[in-house]
VOPAGU-2260 file (C-alpha; in pm, 1 decimal, decimal comma):
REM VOPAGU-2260
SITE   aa  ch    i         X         Y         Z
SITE  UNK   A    0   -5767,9    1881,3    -896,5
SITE  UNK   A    1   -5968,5    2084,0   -1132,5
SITE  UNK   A    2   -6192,9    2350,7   -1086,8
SITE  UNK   A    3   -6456,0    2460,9   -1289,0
SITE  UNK   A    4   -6634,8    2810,1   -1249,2
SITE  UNK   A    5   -6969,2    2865,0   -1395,2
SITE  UNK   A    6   -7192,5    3129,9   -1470,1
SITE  UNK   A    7   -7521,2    3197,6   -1668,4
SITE  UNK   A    8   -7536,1    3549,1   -1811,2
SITE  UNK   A    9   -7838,4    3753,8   -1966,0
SITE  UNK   A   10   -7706,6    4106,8   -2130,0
SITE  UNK   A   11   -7441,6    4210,3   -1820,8
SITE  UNK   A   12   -7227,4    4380,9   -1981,4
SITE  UNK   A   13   -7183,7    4616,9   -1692,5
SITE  UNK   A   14   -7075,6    4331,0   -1451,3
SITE  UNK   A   15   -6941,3    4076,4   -1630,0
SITE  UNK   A   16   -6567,5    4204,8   -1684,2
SITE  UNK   A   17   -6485,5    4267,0   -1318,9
SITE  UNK   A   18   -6661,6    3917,2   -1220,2
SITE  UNK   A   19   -6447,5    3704,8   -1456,0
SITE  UNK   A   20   -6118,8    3901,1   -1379,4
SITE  UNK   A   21   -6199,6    3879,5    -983,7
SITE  UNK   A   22   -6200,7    3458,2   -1085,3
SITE  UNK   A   23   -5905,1    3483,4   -1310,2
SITE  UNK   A   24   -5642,0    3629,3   -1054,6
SITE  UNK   A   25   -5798,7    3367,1    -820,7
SITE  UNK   A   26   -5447,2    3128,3    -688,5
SITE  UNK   A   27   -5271,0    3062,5   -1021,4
SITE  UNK   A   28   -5161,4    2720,3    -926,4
SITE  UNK   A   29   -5462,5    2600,8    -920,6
SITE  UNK   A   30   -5589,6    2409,8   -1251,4
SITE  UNK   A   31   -5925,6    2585,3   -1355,1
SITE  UNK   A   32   -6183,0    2667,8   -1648,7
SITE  UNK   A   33   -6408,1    2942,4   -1692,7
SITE  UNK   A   34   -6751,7    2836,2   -1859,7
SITE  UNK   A   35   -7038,6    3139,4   -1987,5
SITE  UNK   A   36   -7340,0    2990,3   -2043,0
SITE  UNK   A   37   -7522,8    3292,2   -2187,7
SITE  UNK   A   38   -7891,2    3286,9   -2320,4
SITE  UNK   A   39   -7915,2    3528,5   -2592,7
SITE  UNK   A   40   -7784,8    3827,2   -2515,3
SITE  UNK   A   41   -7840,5    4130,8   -2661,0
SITE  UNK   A   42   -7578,8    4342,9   -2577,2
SITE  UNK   A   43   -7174,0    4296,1   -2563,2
SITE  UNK   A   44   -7173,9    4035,5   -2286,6
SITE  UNK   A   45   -7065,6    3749,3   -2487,6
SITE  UNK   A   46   -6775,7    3951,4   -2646,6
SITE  UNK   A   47   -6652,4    4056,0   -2327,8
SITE  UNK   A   48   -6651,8    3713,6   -2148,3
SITE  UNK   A   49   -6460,3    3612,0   -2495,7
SITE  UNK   A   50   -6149,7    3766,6   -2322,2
SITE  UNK   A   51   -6143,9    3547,4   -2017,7
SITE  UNK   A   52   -6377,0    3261,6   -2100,9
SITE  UNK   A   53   -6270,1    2916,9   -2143,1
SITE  UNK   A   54   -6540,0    2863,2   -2276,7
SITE  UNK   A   55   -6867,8    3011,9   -2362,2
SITE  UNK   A   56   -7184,5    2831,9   -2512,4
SITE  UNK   A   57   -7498,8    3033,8   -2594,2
SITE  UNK   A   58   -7833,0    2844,9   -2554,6
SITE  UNK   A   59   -8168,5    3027,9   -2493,4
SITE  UNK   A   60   -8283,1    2874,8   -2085,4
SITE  UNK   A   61   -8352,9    3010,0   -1748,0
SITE  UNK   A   62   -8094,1    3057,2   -1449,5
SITE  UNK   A   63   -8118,0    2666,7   -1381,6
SITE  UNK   A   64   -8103,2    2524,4   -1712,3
SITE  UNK   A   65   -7751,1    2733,6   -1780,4
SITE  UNK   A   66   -7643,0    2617,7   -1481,3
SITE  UNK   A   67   -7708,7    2241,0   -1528,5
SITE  UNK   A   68   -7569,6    2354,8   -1942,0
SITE  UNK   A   69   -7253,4    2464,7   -1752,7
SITE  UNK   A   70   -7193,7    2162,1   -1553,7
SITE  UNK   A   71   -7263,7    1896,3   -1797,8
SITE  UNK   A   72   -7002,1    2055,3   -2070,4
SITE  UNK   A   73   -6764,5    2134,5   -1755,6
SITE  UNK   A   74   -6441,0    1912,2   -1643,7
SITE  UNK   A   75   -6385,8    2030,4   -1310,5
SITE  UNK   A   76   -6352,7    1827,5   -1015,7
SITE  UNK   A   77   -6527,9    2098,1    -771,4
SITE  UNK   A   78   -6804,5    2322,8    -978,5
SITE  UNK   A   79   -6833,8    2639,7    -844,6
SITE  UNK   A   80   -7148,3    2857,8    -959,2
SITE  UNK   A   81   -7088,2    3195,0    -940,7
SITE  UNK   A   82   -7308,2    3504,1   -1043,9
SITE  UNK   A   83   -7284,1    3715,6   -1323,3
SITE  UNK   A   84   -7304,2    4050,8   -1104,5
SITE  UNK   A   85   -7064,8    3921,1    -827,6
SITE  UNK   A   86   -6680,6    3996,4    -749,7
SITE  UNK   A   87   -6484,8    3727,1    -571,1
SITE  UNK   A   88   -6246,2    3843,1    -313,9
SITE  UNK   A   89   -5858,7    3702,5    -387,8
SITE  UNK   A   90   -5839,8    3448,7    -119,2
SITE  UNK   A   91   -6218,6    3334,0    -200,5
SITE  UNK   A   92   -6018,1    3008,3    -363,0
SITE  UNK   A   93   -5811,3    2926,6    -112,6
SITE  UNK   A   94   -6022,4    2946,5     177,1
SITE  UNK   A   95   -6297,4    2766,3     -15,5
SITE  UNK   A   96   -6041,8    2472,6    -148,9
SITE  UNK   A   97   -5925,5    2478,1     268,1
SITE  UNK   A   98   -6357,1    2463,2     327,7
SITE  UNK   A   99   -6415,1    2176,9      55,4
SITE  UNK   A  100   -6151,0    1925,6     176,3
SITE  UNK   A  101   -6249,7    1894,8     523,0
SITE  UNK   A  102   -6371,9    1528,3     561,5
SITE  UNK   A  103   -6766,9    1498,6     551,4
SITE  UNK   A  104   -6801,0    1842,6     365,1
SITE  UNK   A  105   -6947,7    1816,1     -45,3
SITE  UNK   A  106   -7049,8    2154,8     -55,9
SITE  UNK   A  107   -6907,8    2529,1      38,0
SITE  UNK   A  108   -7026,5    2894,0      -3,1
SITE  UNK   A  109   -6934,5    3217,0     193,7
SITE  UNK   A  110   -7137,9    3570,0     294,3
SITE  UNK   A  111   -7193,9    3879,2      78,5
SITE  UNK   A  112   -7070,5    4230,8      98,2
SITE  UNK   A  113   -7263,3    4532,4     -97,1
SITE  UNK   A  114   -7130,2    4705,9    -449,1
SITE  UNK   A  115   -7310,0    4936,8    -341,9
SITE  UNK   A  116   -7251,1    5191,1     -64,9
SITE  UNK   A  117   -7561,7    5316,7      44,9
SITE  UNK   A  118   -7675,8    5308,1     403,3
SITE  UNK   A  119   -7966,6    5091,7     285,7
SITE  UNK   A  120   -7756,8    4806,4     115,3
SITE  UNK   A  121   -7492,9    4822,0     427,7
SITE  UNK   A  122   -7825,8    4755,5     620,2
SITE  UNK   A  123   -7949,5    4501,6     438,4
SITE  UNK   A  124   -7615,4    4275,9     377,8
SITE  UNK   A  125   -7558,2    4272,5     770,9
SITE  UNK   A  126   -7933,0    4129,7     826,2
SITE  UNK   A  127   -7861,7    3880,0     487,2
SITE  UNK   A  128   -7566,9    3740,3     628,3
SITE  UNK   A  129   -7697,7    3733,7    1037,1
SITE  UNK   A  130   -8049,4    3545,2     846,0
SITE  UNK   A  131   -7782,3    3293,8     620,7
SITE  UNK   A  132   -7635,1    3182,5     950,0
SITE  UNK   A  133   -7893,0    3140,0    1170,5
SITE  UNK   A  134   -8076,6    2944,6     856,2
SITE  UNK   A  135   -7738,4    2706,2     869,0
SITE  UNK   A  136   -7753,2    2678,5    1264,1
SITE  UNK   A  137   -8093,5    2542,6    1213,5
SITE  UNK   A  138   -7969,7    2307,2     919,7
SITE  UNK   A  139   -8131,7    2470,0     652,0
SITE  UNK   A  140   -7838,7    2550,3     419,8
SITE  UNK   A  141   -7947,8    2870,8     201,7
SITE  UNK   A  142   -7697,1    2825,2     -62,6
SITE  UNK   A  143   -7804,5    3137,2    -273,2
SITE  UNK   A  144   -7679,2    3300,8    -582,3
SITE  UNK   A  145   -7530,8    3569,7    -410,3
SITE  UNK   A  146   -7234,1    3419,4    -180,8
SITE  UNK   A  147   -7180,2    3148,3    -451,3
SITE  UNK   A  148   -7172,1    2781,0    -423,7
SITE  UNK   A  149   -6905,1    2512,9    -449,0
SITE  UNK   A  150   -6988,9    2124,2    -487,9
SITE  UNK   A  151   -6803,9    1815,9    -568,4
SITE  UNK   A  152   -6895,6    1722,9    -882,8
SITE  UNK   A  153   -6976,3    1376,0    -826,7
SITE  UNK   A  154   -7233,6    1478,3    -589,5
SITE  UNK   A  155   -7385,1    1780,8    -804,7
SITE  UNK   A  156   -7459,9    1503,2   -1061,8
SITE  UNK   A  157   -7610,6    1281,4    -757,8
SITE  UNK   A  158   -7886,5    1513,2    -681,6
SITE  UNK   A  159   -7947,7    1578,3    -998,2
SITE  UNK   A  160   -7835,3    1892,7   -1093,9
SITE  UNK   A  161   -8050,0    2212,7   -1063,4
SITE  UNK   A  162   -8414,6    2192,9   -1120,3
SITE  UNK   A  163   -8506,6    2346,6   -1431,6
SITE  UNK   A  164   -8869,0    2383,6   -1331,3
SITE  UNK   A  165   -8828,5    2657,8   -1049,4
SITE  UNK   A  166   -8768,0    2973,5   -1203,5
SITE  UNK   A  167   -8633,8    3127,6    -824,2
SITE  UNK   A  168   -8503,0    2945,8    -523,8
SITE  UNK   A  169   -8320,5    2692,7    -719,0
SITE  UNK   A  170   -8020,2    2749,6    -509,7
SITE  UNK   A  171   -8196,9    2687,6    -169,0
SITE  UNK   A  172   -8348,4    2353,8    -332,6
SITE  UNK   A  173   -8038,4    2188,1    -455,7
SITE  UNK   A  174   -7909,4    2332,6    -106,4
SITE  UNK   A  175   -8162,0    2130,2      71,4
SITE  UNK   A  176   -8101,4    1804,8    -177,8
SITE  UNK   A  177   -7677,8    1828,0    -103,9
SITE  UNK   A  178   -7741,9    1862,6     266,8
SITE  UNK   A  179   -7863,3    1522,2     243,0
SITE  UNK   A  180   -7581,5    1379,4     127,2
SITE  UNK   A  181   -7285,5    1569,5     336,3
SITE  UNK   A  182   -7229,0    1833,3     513,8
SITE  UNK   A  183   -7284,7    2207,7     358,2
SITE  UNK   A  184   -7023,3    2457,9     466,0
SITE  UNK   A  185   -7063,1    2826,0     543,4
SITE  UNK   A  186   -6731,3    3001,0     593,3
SITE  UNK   A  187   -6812,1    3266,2     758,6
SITE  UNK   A  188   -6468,6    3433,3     614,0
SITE  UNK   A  189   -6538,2    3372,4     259,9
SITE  UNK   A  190   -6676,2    3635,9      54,3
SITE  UNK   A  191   -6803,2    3766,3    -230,8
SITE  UNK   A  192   -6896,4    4159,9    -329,5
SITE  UNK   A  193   -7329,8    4153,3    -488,6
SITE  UNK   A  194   -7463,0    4398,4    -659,7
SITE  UNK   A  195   -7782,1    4522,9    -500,7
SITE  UNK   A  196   -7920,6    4656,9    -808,9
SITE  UNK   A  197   -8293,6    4473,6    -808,2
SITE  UNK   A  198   -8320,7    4620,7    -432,8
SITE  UNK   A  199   -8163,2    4984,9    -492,2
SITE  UNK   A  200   -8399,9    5053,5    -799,9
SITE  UNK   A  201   -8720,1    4895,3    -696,8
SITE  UNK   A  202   -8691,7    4873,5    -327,0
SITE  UNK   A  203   -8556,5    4669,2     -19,4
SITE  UNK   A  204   -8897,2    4628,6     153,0
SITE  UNK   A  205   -9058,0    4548,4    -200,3
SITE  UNK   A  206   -8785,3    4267,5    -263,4
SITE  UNK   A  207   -8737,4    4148,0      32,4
SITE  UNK   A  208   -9149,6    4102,3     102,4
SITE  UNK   A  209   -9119,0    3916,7    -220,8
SITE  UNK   A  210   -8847,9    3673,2    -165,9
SITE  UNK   A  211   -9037,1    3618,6     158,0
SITE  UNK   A  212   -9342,3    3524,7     -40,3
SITE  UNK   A  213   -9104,6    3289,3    -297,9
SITE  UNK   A  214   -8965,8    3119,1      37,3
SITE  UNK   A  215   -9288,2    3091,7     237,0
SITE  UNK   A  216   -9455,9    2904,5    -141,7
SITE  UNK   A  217   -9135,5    2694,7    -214,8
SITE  UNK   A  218   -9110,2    2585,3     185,0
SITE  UNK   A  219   -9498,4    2431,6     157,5
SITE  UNK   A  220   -9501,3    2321,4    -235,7
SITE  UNK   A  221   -9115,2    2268,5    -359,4
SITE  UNK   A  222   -9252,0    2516,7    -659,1
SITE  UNK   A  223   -9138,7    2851,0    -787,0
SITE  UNK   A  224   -9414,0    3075,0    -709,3
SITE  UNK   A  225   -9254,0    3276,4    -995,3
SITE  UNK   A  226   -9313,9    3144,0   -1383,9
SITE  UNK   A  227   -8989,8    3366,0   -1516,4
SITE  UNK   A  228   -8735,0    3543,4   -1282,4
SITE  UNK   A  229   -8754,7    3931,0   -1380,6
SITE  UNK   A  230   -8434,4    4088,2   -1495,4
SITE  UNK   A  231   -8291,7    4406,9   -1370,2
SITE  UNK   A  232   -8055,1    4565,2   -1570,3
């Protein structure tokens, strides 16, 4: 078995070190690639991910598009999409390899803890992951970015891959598409450390008011309310 991790990048240069190292010390046994799919950065994000990358292909698209890029030039038998700005704990591989090859499940991701230490981002993880469970009890698998998804490839490529049309929410959507196919794991014990960065320098009520508004338009149209997904760097 083969895994492939991928991730899209856009000038991180201040994450992307400690997210590729927190993949490579990941079980060593284990047969895996590393695949950057960076659209045009500007600063020294594509010479650090040099270091650890299997490989790394550089293509001007949106979050989708790189991740579909990734996928299609990936070998893996299990694709696991990972953030740019996220650290995986050590036993995130094992306990999502355990997750993945339970019979009926195609699809695995975990809960989030905060980078950052403020009272605010403590806060708001506990109510993310209490909202990402109670979303799964009612069978509406919210596969986000942030605690990172793993899929047999065979059924990635059955859905179709990502769509390249929503700017935001394309997590959630191919989420949605899997669940129809098998069973979509949370393990509750899985997790990965997210940077809180959009919410500590504009605001948790401002971001979270407008993911509500991205959800409430993508729930009733399937459409990203959003034409281009705003960086925060």
């Amino acid at each position: 078995m083969k895994i492939s991790f991928i991730i899209t990048t856009k000038n991180e240069e201040k994450y992307i070190r400690n997210t590729l190292l927190s993949i490579k010390i990941q079980e060593n046994r284990i047969n895996k690639e590393i695949i950057v799919v960076d659209a045009l950065s500007t600063d020294k994000t594509v010479e650090i991910a040099k270091n650890y990358a299997s490989k790394i292909l550089i293509k001007k698209s949106n979050i989708p598009e790189g991740k579909n890029i990734g996928a299609f030039n990936s070998t893996g038998d299990i694709l696991v999409f990972v953030n740019a700005d996220v650290v995986l704990e050590k036993d995130w591989l094992k306990k999502m390899l355990e997750a993945i090859n339970e019979e009926q499940v195609i699809a695995v991701c975990g809960l989030i803890k905060p980078m950052e230490k403020s009272l605010k981002a403590r806060i708001f993880v506990t109510l993310w992951n209490l909202l990402i469970q109670v979303l799964f009890m009612l069978r509406f698998p919210h596969t986000s970015g942030e605690t990172t998804l793993a899929v047999k490839r065979d059924f990635f490529f059955k859905v179709g891959g990502f769509n390249n049309n929503l700017a935001s929410f394309e997590d959630v959507d191919i989420g949605l598409r899997l669940s129809k196919l098998g069973k979509i794991k949370l393990v509750k014990n899985m997790f990965t450390s997210a940077s809180l960065r959009r919410f500590e320098k504009e605001g948790y009520i401002k971001w979270s008011l407008i993911w509500l508004i991205i959800g409430i338009y993508y729930i009733f149209t399937k459409k990203s309310i959003l034409k281009h997904y705003p960086l925060v760097r």
